[in-house]
C-alpha positions as CSV (number, residue, x, y, z in Angstrom):
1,X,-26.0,47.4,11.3
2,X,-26.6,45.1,14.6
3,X,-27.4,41.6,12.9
4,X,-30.8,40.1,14.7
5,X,-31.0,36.7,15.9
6,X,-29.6,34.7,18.5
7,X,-26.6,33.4,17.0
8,X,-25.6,37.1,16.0
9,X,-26.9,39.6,18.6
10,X,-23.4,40.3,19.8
11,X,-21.3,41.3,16.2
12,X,-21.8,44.9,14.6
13,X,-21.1,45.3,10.9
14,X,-20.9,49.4,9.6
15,X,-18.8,50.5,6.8
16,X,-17.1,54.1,7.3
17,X,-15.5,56.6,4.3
18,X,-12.2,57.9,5.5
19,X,-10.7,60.7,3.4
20,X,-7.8,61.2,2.3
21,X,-7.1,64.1,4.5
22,X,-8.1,61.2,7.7
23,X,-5.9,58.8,9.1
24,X,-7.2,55.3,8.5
25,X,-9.3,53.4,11.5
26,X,-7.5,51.8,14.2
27,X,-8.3,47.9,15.5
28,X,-9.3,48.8,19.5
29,X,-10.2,46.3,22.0
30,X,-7.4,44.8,23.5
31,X,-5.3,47.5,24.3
32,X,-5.7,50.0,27.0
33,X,-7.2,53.0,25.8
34,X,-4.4,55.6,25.8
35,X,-5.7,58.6,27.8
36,X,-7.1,61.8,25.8
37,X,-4.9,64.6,25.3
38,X,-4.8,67.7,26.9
39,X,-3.8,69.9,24.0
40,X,-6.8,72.1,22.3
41,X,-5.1,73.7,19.5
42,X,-5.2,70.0,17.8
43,X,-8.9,69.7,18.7
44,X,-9.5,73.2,17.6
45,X,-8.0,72.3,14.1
46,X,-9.9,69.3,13.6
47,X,-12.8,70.9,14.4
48,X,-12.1,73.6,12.1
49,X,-11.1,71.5,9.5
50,X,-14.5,69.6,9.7
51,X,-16.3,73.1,9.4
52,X,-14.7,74.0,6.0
53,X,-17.7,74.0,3.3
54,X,-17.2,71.2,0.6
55,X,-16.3,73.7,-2.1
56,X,-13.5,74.7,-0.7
57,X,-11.9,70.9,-0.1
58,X,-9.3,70.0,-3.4
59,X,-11.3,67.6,-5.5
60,X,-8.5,64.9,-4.8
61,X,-9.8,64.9,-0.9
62,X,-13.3,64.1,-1.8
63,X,-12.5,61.0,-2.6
64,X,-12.4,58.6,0.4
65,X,-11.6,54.6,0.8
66,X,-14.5,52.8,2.3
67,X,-13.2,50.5,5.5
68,X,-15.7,47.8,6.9
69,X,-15.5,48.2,10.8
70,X,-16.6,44.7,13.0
71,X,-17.5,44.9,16.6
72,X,-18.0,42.0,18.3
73,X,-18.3,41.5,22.2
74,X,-18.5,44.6,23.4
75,X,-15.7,47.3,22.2
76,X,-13.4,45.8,20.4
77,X,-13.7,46.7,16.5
78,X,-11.6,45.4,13.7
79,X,-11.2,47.3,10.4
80,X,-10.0,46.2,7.0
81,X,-10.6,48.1,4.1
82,X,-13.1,47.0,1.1
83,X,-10.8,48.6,-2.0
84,X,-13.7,50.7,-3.0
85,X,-13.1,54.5,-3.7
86,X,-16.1,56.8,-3.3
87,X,-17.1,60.3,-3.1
88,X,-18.1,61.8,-0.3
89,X,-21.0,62.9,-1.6
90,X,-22.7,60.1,-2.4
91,X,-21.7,58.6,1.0
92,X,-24.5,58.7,3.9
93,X,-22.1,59.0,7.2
94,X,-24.9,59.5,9.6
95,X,-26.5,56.3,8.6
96,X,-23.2,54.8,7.6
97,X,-24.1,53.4,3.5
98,X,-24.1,54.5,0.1
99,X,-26.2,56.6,-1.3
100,X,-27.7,55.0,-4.5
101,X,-27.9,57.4,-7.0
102,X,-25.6,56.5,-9.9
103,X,-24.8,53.2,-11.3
104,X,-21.5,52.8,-9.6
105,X,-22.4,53.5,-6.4
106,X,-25.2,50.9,-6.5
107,X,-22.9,48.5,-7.1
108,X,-20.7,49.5,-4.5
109,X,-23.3,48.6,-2.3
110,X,-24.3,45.3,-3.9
111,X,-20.6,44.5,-3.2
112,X,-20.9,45.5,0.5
113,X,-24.0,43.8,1.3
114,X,-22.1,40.9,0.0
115,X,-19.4,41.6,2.4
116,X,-21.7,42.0,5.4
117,X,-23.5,39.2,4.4
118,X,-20.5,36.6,4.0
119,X,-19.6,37.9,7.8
120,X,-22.3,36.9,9.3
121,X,-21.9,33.6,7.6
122,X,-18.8,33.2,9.2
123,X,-19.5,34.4,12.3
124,X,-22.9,32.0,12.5
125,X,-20.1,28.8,11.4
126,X,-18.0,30.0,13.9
127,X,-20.7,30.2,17.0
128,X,-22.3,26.7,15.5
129,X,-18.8,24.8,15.7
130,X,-18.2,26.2,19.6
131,X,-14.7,28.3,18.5
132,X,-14.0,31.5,20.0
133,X,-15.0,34.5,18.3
134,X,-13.8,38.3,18.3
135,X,-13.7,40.6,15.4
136,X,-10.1,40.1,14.8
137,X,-10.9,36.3,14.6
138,X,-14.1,36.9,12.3
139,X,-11.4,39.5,10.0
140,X,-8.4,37.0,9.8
141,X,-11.4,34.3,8.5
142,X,-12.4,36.5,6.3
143,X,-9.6,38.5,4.9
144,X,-7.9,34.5,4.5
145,X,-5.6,35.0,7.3
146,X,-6.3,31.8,9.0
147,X,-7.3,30.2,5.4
148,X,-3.5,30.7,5.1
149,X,-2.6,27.9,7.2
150,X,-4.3,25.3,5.6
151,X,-2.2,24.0,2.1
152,X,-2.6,21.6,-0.3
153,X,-0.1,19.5,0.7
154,X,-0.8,19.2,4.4
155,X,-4.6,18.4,4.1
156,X,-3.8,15.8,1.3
157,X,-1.7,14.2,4.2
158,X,-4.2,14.2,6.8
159,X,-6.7,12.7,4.5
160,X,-4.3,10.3,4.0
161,X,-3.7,9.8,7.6
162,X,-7.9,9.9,8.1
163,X,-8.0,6.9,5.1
164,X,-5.4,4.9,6.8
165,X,-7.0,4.2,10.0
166,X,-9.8,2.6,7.9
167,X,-9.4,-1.1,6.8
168,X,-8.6,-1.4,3.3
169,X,-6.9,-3.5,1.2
170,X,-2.8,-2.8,0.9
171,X,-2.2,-2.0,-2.8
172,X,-4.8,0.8,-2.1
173,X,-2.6,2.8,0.3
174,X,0.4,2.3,-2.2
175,X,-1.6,3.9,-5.1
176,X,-2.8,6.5,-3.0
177,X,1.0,7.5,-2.2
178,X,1.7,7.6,-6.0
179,X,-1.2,9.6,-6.7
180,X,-0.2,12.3,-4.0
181,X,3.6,12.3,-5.5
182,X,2.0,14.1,-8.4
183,X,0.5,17.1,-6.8
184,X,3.8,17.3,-5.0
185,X,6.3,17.1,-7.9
186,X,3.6,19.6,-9.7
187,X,4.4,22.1,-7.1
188,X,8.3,21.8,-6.5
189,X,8.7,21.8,-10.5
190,X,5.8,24.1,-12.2
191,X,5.3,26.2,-9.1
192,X,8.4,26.0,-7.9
193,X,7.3,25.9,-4.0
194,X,7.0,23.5,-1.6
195,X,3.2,24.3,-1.1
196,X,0.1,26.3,-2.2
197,X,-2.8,28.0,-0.1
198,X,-5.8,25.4,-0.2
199,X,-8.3,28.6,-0.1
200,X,-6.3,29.7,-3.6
201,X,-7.1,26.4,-5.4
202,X,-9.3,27.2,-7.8
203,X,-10.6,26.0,-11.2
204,X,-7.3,27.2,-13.3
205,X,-5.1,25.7,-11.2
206,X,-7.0,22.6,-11.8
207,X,-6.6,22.7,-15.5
208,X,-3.1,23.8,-15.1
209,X,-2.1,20.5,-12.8
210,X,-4.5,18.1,-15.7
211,X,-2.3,20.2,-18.4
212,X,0.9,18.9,-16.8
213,X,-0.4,15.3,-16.2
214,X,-1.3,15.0,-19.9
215,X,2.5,15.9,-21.1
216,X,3.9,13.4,-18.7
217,X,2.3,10.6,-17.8
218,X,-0.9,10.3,-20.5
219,X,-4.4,10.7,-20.9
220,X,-5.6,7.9,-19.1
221,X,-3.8,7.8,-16.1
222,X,-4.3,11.7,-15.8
223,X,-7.7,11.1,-15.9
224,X,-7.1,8.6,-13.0
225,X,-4.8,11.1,-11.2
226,X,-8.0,14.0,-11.6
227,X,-10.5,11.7,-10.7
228,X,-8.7,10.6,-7.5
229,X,-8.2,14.2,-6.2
230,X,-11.9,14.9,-6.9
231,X,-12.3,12.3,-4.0
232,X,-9.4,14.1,-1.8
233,X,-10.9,17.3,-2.1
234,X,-14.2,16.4,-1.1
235,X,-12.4,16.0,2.6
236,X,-11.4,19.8,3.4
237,X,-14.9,20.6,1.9
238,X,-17.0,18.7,4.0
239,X,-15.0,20.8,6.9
240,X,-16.1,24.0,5.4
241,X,-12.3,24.6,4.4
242,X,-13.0,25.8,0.8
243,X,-16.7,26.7,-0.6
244,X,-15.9,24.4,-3.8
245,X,-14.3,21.0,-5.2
246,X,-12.7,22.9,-8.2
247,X,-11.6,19.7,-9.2
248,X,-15.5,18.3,-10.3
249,X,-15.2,21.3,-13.3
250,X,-11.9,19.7,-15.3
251,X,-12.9,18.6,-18.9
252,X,-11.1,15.2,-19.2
253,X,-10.1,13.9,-22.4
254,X,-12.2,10.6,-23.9
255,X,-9.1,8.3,-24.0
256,X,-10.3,4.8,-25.9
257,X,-9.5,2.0,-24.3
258,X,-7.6,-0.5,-26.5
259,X,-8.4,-4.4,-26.3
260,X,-6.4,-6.6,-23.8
261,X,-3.4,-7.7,-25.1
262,X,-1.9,-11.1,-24.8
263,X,0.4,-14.1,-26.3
264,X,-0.8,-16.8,-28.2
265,X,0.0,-20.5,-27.5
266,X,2.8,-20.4,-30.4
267,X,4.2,-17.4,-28.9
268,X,4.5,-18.5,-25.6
269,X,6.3,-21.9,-26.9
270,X,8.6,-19.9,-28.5
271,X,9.9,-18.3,-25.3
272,X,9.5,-22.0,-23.5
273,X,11.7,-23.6,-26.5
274,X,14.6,-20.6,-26.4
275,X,17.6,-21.5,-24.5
276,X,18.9,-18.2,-23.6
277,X,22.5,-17.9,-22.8
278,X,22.7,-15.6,-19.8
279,X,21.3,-17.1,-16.7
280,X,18.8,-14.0,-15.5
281,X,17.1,-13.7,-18.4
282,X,16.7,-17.7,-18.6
283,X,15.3,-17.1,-14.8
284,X,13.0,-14.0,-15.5
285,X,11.8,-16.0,-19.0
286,X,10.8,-19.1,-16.8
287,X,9.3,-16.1,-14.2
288,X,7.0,-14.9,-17.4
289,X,5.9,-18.4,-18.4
290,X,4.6,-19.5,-14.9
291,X,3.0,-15.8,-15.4
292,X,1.3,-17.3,-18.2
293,X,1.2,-21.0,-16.9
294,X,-0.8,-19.9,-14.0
295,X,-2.1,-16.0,-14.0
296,X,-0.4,-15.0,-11.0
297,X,1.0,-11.4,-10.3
298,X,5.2,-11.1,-9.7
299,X,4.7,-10.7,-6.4
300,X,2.1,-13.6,-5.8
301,X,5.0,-15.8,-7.3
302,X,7.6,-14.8,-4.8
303,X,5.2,-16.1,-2.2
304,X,4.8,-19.2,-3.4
305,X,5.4,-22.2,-1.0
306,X,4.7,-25.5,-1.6
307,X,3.7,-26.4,1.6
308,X,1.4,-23.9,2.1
309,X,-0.1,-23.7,-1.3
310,X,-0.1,-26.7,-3.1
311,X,-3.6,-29.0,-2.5
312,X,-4.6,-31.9,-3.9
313,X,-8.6,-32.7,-4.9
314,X,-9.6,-35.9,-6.6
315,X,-6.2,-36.8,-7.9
316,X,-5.9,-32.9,-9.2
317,X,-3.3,-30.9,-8.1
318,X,-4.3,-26.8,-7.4
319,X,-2.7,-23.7,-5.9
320,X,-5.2,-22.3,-3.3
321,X,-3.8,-19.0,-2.0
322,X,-4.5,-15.4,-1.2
323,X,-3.5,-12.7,-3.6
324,X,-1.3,-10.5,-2.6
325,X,-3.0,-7.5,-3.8
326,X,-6.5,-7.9,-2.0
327,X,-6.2,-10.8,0.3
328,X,-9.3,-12.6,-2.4
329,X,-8.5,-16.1,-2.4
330,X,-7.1,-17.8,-6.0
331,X,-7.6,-21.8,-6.5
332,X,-5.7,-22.7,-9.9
333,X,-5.4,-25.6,-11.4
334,X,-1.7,-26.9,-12.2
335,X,-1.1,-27.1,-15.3
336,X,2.1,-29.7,-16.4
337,X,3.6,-27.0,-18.1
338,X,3.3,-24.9,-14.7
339,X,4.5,-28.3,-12.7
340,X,7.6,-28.8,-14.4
341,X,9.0,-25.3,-13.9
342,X,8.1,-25.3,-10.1
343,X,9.4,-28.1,-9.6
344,X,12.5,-27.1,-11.1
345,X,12.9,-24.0,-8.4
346,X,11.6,-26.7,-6.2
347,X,8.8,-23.6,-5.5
348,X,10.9,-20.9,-4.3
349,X,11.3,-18.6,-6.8
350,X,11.9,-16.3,-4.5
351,X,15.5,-17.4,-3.8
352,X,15.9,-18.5,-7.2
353,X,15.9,-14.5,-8.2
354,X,16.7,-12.3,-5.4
355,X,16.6,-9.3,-6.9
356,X,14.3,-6.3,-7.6
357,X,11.3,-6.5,-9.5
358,X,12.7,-3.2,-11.4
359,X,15.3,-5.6,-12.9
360,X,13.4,-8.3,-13.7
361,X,11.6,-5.7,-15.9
362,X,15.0,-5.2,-17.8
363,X,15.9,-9.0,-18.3
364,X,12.1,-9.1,-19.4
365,X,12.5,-6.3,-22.5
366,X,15.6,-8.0,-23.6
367,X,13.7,-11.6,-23.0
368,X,10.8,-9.8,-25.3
369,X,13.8,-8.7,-28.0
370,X,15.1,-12.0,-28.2
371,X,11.8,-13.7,-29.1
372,X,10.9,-10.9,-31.3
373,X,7.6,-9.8,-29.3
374,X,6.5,-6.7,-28.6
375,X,8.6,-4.6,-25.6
376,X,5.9,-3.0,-23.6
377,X,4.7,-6.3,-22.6
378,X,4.9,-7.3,-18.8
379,X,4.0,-9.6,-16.4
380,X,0.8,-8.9,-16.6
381,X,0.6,-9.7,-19.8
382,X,1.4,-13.2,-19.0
383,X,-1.5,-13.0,-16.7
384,X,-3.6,-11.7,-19.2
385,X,-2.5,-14.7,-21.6
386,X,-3.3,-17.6,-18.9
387,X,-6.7,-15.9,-18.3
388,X,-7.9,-15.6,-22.2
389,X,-6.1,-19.3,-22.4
390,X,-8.5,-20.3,-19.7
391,X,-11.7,-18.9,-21.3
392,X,-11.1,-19.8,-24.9
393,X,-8.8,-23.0,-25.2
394,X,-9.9,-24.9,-22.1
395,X,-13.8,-23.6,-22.2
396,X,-13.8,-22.8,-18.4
397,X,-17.0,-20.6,-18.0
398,X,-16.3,-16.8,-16.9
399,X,-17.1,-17.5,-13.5
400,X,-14.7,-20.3,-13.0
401,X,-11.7,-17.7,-14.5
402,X,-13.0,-14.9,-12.6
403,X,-12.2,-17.1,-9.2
404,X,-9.2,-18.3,-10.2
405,X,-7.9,-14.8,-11.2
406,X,-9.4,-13.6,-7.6
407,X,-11.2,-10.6,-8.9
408,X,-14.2,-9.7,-6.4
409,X,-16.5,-8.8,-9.8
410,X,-16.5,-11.3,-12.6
411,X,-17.1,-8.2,-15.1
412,X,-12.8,-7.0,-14.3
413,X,-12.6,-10.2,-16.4
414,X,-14.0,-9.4,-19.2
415,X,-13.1,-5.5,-18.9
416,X,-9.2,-5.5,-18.4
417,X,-8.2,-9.2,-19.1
418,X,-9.7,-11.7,-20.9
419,X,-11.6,-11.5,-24.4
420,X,-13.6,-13.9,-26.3
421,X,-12.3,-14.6,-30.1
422,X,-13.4,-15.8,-33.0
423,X,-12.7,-19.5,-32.3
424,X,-14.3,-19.9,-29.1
425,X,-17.8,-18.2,-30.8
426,X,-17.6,-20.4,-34.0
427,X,-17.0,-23.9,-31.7
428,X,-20.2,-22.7,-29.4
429,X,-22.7,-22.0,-32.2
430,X,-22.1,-25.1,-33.8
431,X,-22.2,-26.7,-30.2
432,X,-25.8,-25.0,-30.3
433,X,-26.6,-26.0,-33.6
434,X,-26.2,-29.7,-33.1
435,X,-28.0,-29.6,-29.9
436,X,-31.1,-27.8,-30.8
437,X,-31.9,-29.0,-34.4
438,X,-34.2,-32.0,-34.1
439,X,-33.4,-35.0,-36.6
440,X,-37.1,-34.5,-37.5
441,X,-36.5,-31.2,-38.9
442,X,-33.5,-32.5,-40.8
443,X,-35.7,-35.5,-42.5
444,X,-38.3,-32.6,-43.4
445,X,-35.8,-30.7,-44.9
446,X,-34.8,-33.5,-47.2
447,X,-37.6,-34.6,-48.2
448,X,-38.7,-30.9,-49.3
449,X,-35.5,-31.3,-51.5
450,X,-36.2,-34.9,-53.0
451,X,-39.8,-33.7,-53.9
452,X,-38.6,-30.7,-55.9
453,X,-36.0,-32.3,-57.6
């Protein structure tokens, strides 16, 4: 079959039944044709060969394996074979198809019009994107020859590379390296291999990688981890490297999300009150309560400076200063609780504890232990506790705390930190109460009362 068209006018597709008395085709095209040979009893034994009747070959030679044969540019032809078995006799080999008479053989066809048909798919991409073409090319694209050099692991890094010239915030880069640790440690540990084929990704190995998320790390974040290679994959399939983001058919789990937790203000006085006898875990306590004194992150605290960050407005003293997570800008009132403990460090927490975050985490859970609080708490807990703090006690309105916390949309407040209780609902409605009901209601009322009585 010649393809019609302009894009395809120089790419031949037949198929050809070899026997299994034939040798198999042989690529051709770019070496020099060996000259023919001289000897006629060969000739004259193929030829007599050919001129035996059918009822005379075995029944295991009229079987043959059907080869598809590309030509492209002139002579050279690549074969690779289809895997389909056939009889000869319900094989056409002057007009090179099929014969459709029985069930099988139709779809033995279907399946090799699906053949041709995805070659000339690759062939058109191929022409379209300017590469150089030849049927050996158009056979390794097909057969996954050149599919073999793409891998999971190496396009995941030159997305990564492709995201990184962009300008983003920092802590988005660092959770896009822990999220890529995952596919990796899948691989070296389930797979055992340092990486896969990208064209052999495909909807079980998907479910596979969620299965091992869910055993280690949880629910939730391997719903995160899923949803974040969703977006990687999207990159090799916009470049026509695989036909399908496997990743958009996982079933996640429905993981509930439980409330924000956080200290109350007799909690966090009974860490302030403790005197705890070692001297890091009186550090890493005072570490937590400016946490919860002021709703800054660990690592916004080791950047305090006093200079640099403390202003004064109308007698008020405030911390204006860029987070360190998203470079938003933070202006926090100080509260005296928050004063006296900076200005015990004299604002440099930083040299005050000079060690890892890691193990001001374990002074933390023992800090926790002592107090007799919950141990999964962390530091952001004590963010968590200055933010709810903020919106309940003190009655700032939700767009005041969303600034000081420094979140670019005012509804991460009420999402992941901050709740409304019981108390701040029951001091509003009687706020309401005695500011829309008239005294001239209220004289009504009683007099309605007096009149039945």
């Amino acid at each position: 079959m010649k393809t019609k068209g302009t894009p395809f006018e120089a790419i031949r597709i037949y198929f050809r039944l070899v026997l299994r008395n034939e040798p198999p085709p042989q690529e051709s095209g770019f070496e020099k044709p060996k000259p023919k040979s001289k000897s006629k009893p060969k000739l004259a034994k193929f030829r007599k060969a050919r001129r035996t009747p059918i009822k005379s070959i075995p029944k295991k030679k009229e079987m043959g394996i059907i080869y598809c044969v590309v030509a492209a540019h002139g002579k050279i032809r690549a074969p690779f074979s289809t895997g389909h078995s056939l009889h000869r006799s319900l094989f056409d080999f002057r007009k090179k198809e099929v014969i459709k008479t029985t069930d099988y053989a139709k779809a033995v066809h279907a399946d090799l019009e699906r053949i041709k048909a995805e070659l000339v798919r690759l062939y058109s991409q191929l022409r379209m994107a300017n590469k150089p073409v030849n049927a050996f090319i158009l056979v390794d694209h097909y057969t996954g020859k050149v599919r073999e050099q793409n891998r999971v692991l190496s396009i995941q890094n030159e997305w990564f590379l492709n995201e990184k010239n962009k300008e983003k915030e920092k802590s988005t880069f660092r959770s896009h390296v822990c999220m890529l640790k995952h596919m990796k440690r899948y691989l070296e540990n389930e797979l055992k291999s340092p990486d896969f084929p990208l064209h052999r990704v495909d909807l079980q190995f998907c479910q596979n990688f969620y299965q091992y998320l869910l055993d280690r790390v949880g629910a939730d974040r391997a719903n995160r981890v899923i949803s974040f290679y969703k977006w990687v994959f999207q990159y090799p399939l916009m470049r026509d490297l695989i036909h399908t983001n496997y990743f958009e058919g996982v079933e996640k789990r429905t993981v509930k999300r439980k409330a924000p937790e956080y200290l109350t203000i007799e909690q966090v006085h009974s860490i302030a009150n403790y005197a705890f006898s070692n001297a890091d875990m009186q550090i890493v306590a005072d570490i937590f309560l400016l946490c919860c004194y002021t709703g800054l992150y660990y690592s916004d605290l080791m950047e305090l400076d006093q200079a640099q960050h403390k202003v004064e407005r109308y007698g008020l003293a405030f911390i204006d200063k860029n987070r360190f997570k998203n470079d938003q800008p933070c202006f926090i009132p100080i509260l005296p609780e928050a004063n006296l403990l900076l200005e015990k460090y004299d604002w440099q927490i930083e040299k005050a504890w000079n060690k890892r975050q890691d193990k001001a985490n374990t002074f933390l859970k023992s800090v926790f232990e002592v107090c007799s609080l919950p141990l999964h708490y962390s530091f952001r807990t004590g963010r968590r506790t200055f933010l709810t703090t903020m919106l309940n006690e003190y009655e700032f309105t939700t767009e005041a705390v969303s600034y000081m916390a420094g979140h670019l949309d005012k509804n991460t407040l009420t999402k992941h930190y901050a709740r409304v209780n019981e108390k701040r609902v029951i001091q509003e409605t009687q706020e309401i109460l005695e500011r829309r009901l008239k005294p001239a209601n209220v004289r009504s009322f009683e007099a309605i009362k007096e009149k039945k009585a």
